[in-house]
N, C-alpha and C positions, 0 to 999 in steps of 0.2 A: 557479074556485078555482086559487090557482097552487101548486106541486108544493112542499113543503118540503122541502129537503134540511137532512142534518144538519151542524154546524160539522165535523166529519170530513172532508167532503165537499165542503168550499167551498175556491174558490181562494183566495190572498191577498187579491185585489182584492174576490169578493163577502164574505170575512169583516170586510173593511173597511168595505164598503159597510153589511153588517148591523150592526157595531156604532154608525153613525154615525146609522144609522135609529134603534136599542133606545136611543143618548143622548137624542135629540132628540123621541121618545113617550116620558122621563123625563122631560126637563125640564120636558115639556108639563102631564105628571101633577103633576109638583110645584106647578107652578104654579096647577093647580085644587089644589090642596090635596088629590091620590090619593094617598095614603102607601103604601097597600097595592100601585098599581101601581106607581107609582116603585121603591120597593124591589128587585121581579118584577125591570123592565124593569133596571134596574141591574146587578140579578145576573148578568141575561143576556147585557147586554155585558162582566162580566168573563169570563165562559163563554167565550166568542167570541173575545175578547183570549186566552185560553189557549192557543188555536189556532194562533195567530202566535207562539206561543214554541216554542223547541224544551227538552223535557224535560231534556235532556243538558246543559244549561246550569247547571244543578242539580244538587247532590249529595247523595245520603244521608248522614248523620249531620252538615254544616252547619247551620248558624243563620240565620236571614233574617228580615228586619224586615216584618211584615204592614201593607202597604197601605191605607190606611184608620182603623189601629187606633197613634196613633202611641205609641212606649214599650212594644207588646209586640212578641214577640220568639218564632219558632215554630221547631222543631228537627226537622227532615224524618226518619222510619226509613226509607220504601219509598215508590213510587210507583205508580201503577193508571191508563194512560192520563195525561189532564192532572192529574190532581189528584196532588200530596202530602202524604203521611199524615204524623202524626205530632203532634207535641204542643207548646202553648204553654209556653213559660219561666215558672217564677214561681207557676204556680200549681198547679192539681191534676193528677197526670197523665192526662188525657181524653185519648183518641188520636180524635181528628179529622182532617177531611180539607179541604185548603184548593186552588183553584185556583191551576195557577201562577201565573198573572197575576195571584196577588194575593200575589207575594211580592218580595222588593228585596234584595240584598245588600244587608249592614250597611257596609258602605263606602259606600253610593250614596249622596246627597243629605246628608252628613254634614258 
């Protein structure tokens, strides 16, 4: 059995390596029609992608375009390790917690 370590714990190059594995056992699932691991494994490489961000690149009380979800729009209070809190634009206020890497300047891809 080989030793897991945690994405805290990996260098650049194996957090790359893992998320290139956790795509590529996605696309496999998708393809048999596994929704439920597809999903799993997806989340995992956005987990992974967080790792290669630096937090500081982000700011509390900014706005940022969530990845995946085009037209909404998530507005950071605080951060806890990779994830930032805070709540969607538009709609109820729910304080959630979203991984960095799944957030985009609103200038970006614009």
């Amino acid at each position: 059995m080989t030793e897991h370590k945690r994405y805290s714990q990996m260098t650049e190059h194996e957090l790359r390596a893992e998320i290139a594995r956790l795509k590529e056992k996605a696309r496999k699932a998708e393809q048999l029609g596994i929704v439920n691991e597809f999903a799993v494994l997806e989340r995992k490489a956005i987990m992974a992608a967080a790792y290669l961000m630096d937090p500081n690149d982000f700011k509390k009380g900014e706005v940022y375009r969530i990845e995946g979800d085009p037209g909404k729009y998530f507005k950071i209070d605080y951060f806890n390790g990779r994830f930032a809190w805070g709540y969607r634009l538009g709609g109820e206020r729910h304080l959630e917690a979203l991984p960095i890497s799944m957030l985009r300047p609103l200038k970006e891809g614009m």
